[in-house]
C-alpha positions in Angstrom: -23.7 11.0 17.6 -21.8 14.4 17.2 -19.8 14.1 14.4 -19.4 11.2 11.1 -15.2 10.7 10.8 -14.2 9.0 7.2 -11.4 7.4 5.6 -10.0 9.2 2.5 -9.4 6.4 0.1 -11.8 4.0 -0.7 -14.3 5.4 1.9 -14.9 8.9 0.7 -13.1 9.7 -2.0 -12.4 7.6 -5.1 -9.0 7.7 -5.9 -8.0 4.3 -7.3 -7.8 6.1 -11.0 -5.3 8.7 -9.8 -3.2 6.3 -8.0 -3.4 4.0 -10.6 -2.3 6.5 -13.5 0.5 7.3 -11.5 1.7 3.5 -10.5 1.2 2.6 -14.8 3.2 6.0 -15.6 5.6 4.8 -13.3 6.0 1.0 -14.9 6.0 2.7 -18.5 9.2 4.5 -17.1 10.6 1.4 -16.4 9.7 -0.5 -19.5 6.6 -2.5 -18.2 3.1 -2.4 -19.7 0.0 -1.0 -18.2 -1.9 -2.5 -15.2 -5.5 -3.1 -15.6 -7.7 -0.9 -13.2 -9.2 -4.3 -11.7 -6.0 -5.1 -10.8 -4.6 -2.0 -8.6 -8.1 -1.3 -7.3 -7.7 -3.4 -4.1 -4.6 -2.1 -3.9 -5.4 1.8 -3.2 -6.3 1.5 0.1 -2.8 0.3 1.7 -1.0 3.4 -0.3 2.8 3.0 -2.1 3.0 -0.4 0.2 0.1 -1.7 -1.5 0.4 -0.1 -5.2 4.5 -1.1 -5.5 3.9 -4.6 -4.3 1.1 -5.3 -7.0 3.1 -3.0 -9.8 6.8 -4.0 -9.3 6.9 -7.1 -6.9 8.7 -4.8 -4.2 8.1 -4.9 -0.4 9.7 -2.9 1.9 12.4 -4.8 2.7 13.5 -4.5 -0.7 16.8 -1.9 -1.0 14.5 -0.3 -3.9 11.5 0.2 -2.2 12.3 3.8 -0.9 13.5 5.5 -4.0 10.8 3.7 -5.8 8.3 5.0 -3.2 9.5 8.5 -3.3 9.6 8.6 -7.2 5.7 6.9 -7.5 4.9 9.7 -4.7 6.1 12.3 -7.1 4.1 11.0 -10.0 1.1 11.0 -7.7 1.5 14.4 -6.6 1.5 15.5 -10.2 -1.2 13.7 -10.9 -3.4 14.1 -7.4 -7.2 14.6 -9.0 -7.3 14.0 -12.8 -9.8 11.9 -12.2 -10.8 11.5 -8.4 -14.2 12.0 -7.4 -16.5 11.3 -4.1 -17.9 8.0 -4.4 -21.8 7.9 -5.6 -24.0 9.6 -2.8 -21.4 10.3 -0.4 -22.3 14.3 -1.3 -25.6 13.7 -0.8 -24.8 12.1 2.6 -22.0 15.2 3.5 -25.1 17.6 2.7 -27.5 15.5 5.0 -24.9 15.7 7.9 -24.7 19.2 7.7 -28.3 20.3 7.2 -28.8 17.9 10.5 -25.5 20.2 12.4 -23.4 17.0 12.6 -19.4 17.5 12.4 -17.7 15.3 9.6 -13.8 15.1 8.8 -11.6 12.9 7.3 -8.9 10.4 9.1 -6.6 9.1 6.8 -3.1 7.8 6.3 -3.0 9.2 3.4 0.4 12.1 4.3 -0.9 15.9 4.3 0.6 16.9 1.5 -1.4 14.7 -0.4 -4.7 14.8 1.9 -4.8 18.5 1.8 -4.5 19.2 -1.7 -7.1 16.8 -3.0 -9.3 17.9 -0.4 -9.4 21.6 -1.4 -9.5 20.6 -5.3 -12.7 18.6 -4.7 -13.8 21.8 -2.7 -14.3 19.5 0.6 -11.4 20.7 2.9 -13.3 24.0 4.1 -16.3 22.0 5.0 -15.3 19.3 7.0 -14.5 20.1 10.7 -11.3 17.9 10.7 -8.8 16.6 8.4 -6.8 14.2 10.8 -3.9 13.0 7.7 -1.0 9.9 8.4 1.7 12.5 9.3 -0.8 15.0 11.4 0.0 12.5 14.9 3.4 10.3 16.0 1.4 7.6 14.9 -1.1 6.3 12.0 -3.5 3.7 12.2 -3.8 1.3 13.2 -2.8 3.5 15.9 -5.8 4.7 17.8 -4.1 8.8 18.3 -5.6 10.0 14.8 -9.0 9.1 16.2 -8.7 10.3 19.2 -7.1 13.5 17.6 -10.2 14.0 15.1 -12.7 13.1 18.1 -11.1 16.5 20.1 -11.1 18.5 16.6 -14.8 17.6 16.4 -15.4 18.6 20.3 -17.0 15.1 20.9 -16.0 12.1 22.5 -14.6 9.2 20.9 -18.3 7.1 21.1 -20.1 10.5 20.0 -18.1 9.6 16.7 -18.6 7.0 14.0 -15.9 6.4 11.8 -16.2 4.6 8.2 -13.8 3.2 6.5 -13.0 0.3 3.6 -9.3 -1.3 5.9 -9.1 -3.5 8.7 -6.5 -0.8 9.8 -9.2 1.5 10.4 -12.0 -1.0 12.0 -8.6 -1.7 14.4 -8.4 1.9 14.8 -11.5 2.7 15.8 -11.9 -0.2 18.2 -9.1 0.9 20.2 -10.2 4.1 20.3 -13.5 3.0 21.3 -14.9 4.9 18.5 -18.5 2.8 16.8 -17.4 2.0 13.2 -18.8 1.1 10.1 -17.2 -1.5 6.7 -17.6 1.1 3.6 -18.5 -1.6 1.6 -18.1 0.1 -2.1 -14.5 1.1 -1.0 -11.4 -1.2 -1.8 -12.0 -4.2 -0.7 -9.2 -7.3 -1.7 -10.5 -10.9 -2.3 -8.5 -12.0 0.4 -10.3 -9.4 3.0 -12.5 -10.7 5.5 -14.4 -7.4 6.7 -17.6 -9.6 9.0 -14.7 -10.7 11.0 -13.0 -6.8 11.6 -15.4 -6.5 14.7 -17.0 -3.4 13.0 -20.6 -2.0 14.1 -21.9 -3.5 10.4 -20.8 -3.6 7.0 -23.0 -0.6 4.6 -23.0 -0.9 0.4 -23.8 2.9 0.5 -22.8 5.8 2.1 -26.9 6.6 2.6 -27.2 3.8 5.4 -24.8 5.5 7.3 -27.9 7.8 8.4 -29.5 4.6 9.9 -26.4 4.7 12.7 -26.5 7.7 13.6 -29.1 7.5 16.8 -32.1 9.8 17.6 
């Protein structure tokens, strides 16, 4: 293995209390009370789909969805690291990577103006080789282009990469890009998920076992 590749949300970075402030700002503008964190949690991996289906009841077919996306989008921005943090011992694991001279970035379809930010606030966006966002290629995943996009960035092939992440979306990703990839367990997870049957490498509860997939 060359290089470790990582979903943002729910793999790397905890951001289900930002996303979560902003999604119960936005109900308390529209006259609803507060959402317990144990609700929206599963939620913050599938972005504004996700967090205005569980908050309002809207789906993208709904003629409301896109000025309620855009105007939970602003409250995010505003809001993009009050309280986001990297999950327990992924620093510890970004440290090992780099005193072993392996690449990691970040593939996520989480859109560059909000990837980039958060990245340089949490002082990780100089550090990681690539930062591969949902607007940086035509496609997102479950498209396999952003992996294939971060595998160049990271001058390795796509099965010189492993790629973590807490979605189906990115276990499909991966797979099609013939990429090795591993279920972040901690990350958002729904009740409803089935991650044994995403056709991932394994399924890890912390970010240290990655180390154990990483070869010779």
């Amino acid at each position: 293995m060359k290089a470790v590749l990582f979903d943002l949300d729910g793999t790397l970075v905890d951001t289900a209390p930002d996303l979560g402030y902003a999604l119960n700002l936005q109900r308390a503008q529209h006259g609803l009370p507060p959402l317990a964190d144990a609700v929206i949690r599963p939620q913050a991996s599938h972005g504004a789909r996700g967090l205005l289906g569980v908050g309002f009841d809207l789906h993208p077919d709904n003629p409301r969805f896109a000025h309620m996306r855009e105007e939970f989008l602003r409250l995010y921005a505003d809001n993009i690291c009050r309280h986001s943090r990297p999950f327990p011992g992924i620093l510890d694991l970004l440290a090992e990577l780099e005193a072993r001279q392996l690449k990691w970035g970040v593939v996520t379809n989480k859109p560059a103006r909000f990837t980039e930010p958060l990245m340089s606030v949490l002082d990780l966006a100089e550090r990681a080789a690539c930062i591969v966002s949902g607007d940086t290629c035509p496609q997102a995943k479950p498209h396999p282009a952003p992996m294939l996009a971060a595998a160049e960035l990271c001058g390795a092939t796509p099965a010189q990469c492993l790629y973590l992440g807490d979605a189906e979306r990115d276990i499909q990703a991966a797979s099609a890009a013939a990429m090795p990839a591993l279920v972040a367990a901690w990350g958002y997870l729904d009740a409803a998920d089935r991650p044994l049957n995403w056709g991932a490498h394994a399924q890890i509860h912390h970010p240290a076992e990655t180390l154990d997939y990483l070869g010779s």
